[in-house]
N, C-alpha and C positions, 0 to 999 in steps of 0.2 A: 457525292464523293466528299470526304472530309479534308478541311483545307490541307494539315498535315501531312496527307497522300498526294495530294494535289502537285505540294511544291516540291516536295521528295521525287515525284514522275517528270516536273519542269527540270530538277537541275540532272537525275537521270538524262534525258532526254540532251541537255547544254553537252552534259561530260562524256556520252557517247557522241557526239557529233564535234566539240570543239577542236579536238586536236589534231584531230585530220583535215577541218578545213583549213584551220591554223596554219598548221605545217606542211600539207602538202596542197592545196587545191587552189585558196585564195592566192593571185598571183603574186601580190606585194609583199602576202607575209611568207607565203612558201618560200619565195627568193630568198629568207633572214633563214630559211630550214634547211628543207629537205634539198631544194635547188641550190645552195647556197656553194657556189664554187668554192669558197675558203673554208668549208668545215672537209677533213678527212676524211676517208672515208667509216672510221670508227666513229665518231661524233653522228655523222649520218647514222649510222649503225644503232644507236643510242636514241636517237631523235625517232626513229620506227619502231625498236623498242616502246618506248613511251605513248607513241600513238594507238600502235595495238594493245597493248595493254589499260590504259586508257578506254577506249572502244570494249574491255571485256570487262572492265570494271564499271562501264557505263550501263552493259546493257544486263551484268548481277542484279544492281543495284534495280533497275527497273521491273526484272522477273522477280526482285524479292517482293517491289512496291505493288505490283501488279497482280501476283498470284493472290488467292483465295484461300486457300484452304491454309489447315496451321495456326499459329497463335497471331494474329495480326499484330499488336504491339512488338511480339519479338521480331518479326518481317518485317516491318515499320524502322524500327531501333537497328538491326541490321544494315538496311540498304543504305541511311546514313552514314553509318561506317565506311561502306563500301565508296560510295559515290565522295565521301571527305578524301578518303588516301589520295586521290591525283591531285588534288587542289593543297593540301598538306603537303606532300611532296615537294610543290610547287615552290612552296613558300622554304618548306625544310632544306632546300636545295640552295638557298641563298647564304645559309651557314658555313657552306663550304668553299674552303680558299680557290679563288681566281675566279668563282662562278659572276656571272653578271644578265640580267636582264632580256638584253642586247649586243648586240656587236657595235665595239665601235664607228665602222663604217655607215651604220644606221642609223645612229643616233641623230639624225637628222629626220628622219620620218616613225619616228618610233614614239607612239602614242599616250601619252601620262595624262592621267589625271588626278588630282589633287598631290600632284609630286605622286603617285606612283605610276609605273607600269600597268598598263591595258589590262595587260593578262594578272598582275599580282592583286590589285583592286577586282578584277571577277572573283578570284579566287578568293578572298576575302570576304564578299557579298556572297558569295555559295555556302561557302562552311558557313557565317551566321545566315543563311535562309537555310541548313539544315542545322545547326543549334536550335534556333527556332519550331522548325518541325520536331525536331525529338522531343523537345522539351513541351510542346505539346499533345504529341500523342503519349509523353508521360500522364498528363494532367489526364486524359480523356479515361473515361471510364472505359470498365474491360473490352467491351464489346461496340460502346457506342460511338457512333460516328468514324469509325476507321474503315466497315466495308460499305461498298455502295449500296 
């Protein structure tokens, strides 16, 4: 299997599963989510939003990486798109006024590192481990190395 496919299936794989453990499963951070007695109930509302939709962008992104048939490069260059929008968001979401990270009640167990946010550094590391991948299933010749 060619690296390119490879990491495109790995962060597939992260961005269908992250936001749900995220936000609703693991107990520590669920409590900053979904549990979170001070978010509304629209905020909640917004935060489900995000998780399923996430979850169906997760698992595009990995039917496009995965399927066979068709131009592999364009499926390849696709699923990246797909699998970047949640992680883009992520980051695109800090542009707008009063957004934050965190709640301030948390800021005390809320996880940075190198100065940023847990979640904003994955997201970071994702879009370039799929820069990465496009830009080398650009380089790969038409056919080689993209199917198993």
């Amino acid at each position: 299997m060619a690296l390119p496919r490879t990491l495109i299936i790995v962060v597939g794989v992260i961005t269908t599963i992250s936001a749900v453990l995220a936000d609703l499963v693991v107990p520590e951070l669920a409590a900053q989510h979904a549990f979170n007695p001070g978010w509304p109930p629209h905020a909640k509302f917004h935060d489900a939003q995000y998780m399923v939709m996430t979850v169906l962008l997760g698992l595009l992104g990995l039917t496009l990486a995965l399927r066979r048939s068709g131009d592999p490069r364009g499926r390849l260059l696709c699923a990246t798109g797909v699998l970047a929008t949640p992680w883009l968001g992520m980051i695109g979401a800090l542009l707008f006024p009063g957004t934050a990270t965190y709640d301030p009640e948390f800021a005390d167990s809320t996880l940075f590192v190198f100065g940023l946010h847990g979640q904003v550094l994955m997201a970071i590391v994702l879009i370039f481990v799929l820069l990465g991948a496009a830009a080398a299933t650009l380089r790969l010749p038409s056919e080689a190395g993209i199917r198993p």
